[in-house]
C-alpha positions, -999 to +999 in steps of 0.1 A: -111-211+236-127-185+219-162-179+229-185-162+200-220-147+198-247-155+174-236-124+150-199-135+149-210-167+147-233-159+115-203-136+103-174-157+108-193-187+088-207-160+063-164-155+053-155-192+056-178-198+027-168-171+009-204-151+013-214-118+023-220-118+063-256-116+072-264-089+097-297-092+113-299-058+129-291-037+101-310-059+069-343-073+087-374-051+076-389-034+105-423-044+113-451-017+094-472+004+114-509+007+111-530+039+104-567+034+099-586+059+089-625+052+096-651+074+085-690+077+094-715+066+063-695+080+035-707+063+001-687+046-016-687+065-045-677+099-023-642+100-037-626+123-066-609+094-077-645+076-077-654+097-102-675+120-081-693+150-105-683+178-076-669+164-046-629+170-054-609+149-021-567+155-037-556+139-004-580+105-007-570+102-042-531+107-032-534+074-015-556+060-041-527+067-066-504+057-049-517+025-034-548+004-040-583+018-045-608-012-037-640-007-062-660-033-049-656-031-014-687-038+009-699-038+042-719-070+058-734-052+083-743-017+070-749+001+106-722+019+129-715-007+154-716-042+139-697-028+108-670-015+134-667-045+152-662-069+115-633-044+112-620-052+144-627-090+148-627-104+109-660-118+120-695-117+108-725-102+132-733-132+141-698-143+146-689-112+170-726-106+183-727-066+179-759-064+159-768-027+170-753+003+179-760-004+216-738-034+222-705-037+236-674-048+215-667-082+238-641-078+262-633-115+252-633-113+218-599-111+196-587-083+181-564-073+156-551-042+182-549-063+209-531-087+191-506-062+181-503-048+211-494-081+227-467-082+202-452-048+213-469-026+191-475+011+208-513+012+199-540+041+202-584+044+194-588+083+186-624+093+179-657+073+173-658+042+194-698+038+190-696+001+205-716+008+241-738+039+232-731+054+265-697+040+278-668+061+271-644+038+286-607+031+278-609-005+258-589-032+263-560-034+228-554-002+233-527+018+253-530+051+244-577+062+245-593+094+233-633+089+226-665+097+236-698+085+246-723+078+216-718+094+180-701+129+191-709+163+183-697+181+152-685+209+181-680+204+220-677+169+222-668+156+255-639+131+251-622+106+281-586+112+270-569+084+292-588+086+317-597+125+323-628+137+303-625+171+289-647+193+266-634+199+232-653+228+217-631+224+182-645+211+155-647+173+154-629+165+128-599+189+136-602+177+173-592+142+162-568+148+139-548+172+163-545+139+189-540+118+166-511+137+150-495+147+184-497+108+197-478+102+168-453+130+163-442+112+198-450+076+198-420+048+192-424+027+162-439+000+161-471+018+161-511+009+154-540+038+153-573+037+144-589+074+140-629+072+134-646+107+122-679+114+130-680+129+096-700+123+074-726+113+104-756+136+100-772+157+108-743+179+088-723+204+095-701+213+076-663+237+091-671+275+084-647+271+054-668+250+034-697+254+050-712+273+016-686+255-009-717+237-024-741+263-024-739+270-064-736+230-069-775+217-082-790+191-064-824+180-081-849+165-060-847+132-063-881+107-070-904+093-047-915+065-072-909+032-069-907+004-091-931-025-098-921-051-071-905-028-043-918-042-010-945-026+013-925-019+039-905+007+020-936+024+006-948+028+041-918+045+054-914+070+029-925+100+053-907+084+082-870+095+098-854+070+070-883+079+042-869+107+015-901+129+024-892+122+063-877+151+079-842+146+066-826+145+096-834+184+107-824+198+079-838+229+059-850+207+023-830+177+001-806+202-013-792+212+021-789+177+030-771+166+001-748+196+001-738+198+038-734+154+037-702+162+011-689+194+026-680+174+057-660+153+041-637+182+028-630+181+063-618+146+068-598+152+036-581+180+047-572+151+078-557+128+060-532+151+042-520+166+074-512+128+086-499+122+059-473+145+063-473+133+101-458+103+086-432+116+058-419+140+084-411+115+112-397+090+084-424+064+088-444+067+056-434+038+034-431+016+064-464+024+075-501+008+061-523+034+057-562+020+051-589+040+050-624+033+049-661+037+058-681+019+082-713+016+062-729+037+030-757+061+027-787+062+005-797+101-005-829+092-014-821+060-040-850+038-031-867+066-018-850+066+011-825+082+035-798+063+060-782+027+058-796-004+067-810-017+038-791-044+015-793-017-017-760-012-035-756+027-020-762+014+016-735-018+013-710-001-006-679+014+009-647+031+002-614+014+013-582+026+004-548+011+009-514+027+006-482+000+013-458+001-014-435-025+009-464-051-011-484-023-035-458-020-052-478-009-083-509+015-076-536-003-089-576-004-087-591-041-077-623-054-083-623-086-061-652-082-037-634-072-008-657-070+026-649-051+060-643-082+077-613-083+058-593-053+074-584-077+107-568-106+091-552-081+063-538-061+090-524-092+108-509-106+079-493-079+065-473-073+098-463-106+099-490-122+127-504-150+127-549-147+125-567-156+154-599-179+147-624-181+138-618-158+112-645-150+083-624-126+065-595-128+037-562-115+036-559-087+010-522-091+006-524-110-024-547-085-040-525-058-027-499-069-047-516-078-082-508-112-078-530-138-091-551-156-064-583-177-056-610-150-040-645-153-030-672-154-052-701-144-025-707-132+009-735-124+029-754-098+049-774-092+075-791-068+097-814-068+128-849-053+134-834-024+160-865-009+181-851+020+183-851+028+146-881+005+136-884+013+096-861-017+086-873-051+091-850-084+098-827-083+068-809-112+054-792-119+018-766-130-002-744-112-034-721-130-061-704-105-083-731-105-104-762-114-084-781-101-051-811-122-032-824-103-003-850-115+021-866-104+052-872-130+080-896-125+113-874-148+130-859-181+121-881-211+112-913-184+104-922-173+074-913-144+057-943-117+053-926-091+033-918-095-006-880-104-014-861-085-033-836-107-068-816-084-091-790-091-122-767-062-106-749-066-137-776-060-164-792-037-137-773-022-109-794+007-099-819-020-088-851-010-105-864-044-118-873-073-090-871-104-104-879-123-074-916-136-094-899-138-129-902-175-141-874-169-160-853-160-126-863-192-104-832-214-109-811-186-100-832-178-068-833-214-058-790-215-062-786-183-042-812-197-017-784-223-012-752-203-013-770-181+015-776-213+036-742-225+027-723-195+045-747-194+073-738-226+078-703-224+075-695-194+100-715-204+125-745-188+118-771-210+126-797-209+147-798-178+133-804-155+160-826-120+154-856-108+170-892-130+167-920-107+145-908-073+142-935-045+141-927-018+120-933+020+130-935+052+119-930+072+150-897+098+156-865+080+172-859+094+203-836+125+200-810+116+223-798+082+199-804+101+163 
């Protein structure tokens, strides 16, 4: 008797009823690879395709047109580390427990690399880590490391490549890009990478070739003024390191820092193309998801302020970029809120995985291809009092697509000391009118009140952990962590 294997068997049935055979090998879709692309507090709005009046980025907007182009994508953390690790773990702060920029990613704590990697995928971290300010260790979810302790330097940046630490005197953003290209000019499909710039990181500076591309471009100084019903705490800090008559990071006056921010990011442009053709020449393009994004935004002196932190619109708001046509079939732009925490369980379900939980973020698949589906209609954010940078107290709050409540706690159970912030980001999204005492404003302060509760609640965020009476200072940070 004849003995068959599963392919004749499939084959042999496939012609006794009269069908086409089905051959596995040669018809099942290869699972995609993963390229994310992570930059350092670039603004959301730090895109040609955004609109930008003189920041031109052709290679961005390449994958913007040819892919998806999330408008209203946020992050719920808006600080290096705890933005990082929502990328990583789908989770909230309080669900992963990186609130700073000096905490560990937990060993124990899921992954979407290591989850991938456990199901054969060939996966490397190239650049930024910033989760253990001074441990440039190899991670566990990764088999191929190259980073560094603490943010980098824009030029001679040590880096622990596998093991053996080496000085890189290239420019940052070059340095990266070169690994990353070479690991996968040679690595076998199926393949994950995560690249994170240091650009646009400040203090800036910018590759000799654009170093001066701005210099013509003017940059009005921008107003110290602050509307009726902006909290003390930000009056206060105006001359501080985060304050927009502060010291602006080192540099020379408001025009330089504005300049030298963009020019950087010419840079990381200039990066993405060169993958980009990484990727078409090796054949792995099309089958690959390419996202790109930014950890957090930046404030250049809205609210008169500098750096992140804060719940305001230019702090929150974040690029993300994603180019699959397997599922984006049709470039499109989306205006669902979509949330960092969304990257892991996007990544996972795109390449066919099932999500580890708990989970707090969404699948973007369904917006990915234009197809109609139930999304969320708020989220919330939240940032801890960090003694190390003490200008930003206890932040907590809540946004619906057309509504923000922010509050700041001393610690959970106490009362609040500093005024809240309540704005119609639809009638007013530069956030110039507090409505937080209007009469006319109280029901809708009372239901966001609850909604902010509700989510708490319902990821695990309560007792709500942050620290107990904060004191705000005005002092320098210390040099080494700036």
């Amino acid at each position: 008797m004849a003995t068959w294997n599963r392919r004749e068997f499939l084959s042999g049935t496939a012609a006794a009823l009269g069908v086409a055979p089905f051959v596995a090998c040669s018809r099942a879709r290869r699972a995609p690879n993963v390229v994310f692309i992570l930059t350092a507090d670039q603004r959301s709005d730090c895109l040609g395709v955004a609109g930008h009046p003189f920041l031109k980025t052709p290679n961005l907007d390449r994958l913007a047109n040819e892919g998806v182009r999330f408008a209203n994508a946020f992050a719920t953390s808006s600080l290096c580390s705890p933005s990082r690790a929502s990328f990583m773990s789908g989770r909230y702060a309080h669900g992963h427990g990186v609130f700073n920029n000096f905490t560990e990613y937990p060993d124990a704590l899921p992954s979407y690399p290591k989850v991938l990697q456990k199901a054969g995928y060939q996966t490397a971290y190239i650049g930024k880590w910033h989760m253990g300010e001074n441990n440039d260790e190899h991670r566990s979810g990764f088999t191929y490391w190259a980073s560094h302790k603490g943010q980098g330097k824009y030029y001679d940046t040590e880096f622990n490549i596998n093991g053996t630490r080496q000085l890189v005197k290239d420019y940052y953003t070059h340095a990266v890009t070169e690994l990353a290209a070479n690991w996968l000019k040679t690595v076998t499909p199926p393949f994950s990478l995560e690249i994170g710039h240091k650009a646009p990181h400040g203090l800036w500076i910018p590759e000799p070739k654009y170093a001066h591309v701005f210099d013509n471009v003017p940059v009005p100084p921008p107003s110290s003024a602050l509307p009726p019903g902006t909290p003390d705490w930000v009056k206060q800090r105006i001359k501080t390191w985060h304050g927009i008559e502060g010291p602006l990071y080192g540099a020379k006056d408001y025009a330089d820092f504005v300049r030298t921010y963009h020019a950087t990011i010419l840079s990381v442009d200039d990066s993405v193309g060169l993958l980009y053709d990484v990727l078409k020449a090796k054949g792995e393009l099309d089958n690959t998801i390419i996202l790109f994004a930014g950890d957090n935004g930046f404030l250049l002196g809205e609210h008169a302020s500098i750096d992140k932190r804060t719940m305001w619109e230019e702090s929150v708001r974040i690029p993300m970029l994603v180019r699959y046509p397997e599922v984006a079939k049709t470039p499109r732009v989306a205006s669902e809120m979509v949330l960092n925490m969304d990257v892991a369980p996007s990544v996972l379900d795109l390449c066919g995985q099932p999500p580890f939980l708990p989970i707090d973020g969404m699948s973007v698949k369904p917006l990915l291809s234009g197809a109609p589906a139930p999304w969320r209609k708020s989220w919330m954010y939240e940032y801890n009092f960090e003694t190390e940078f003490p200008y930003t107290p206890n932040v907590r709050g809540v946004r619906t697509d057309d509504w923000k409540y922010i509050h700041y706690p001393n610690g959970e159970g106490q009362p609040d000391t500093e005024k809240a912030e309540l704005y119609d980001i639809k009638a007013d999204p530069k956030e110039q009118h507090n409505l937080i005492d209007e009469p006319s404003a109280q029901g809708k302060l009372a239901e966001l009140r609850t909604e902010l509760d509700r989510i708490m609640q319902t990821t695990a965020g309560v007792p709500d952990k942050m620290p107990v009476n904060p004191k705000l200072s005005f002092e320098m940070p210390a040099a080494a962590i700036r």
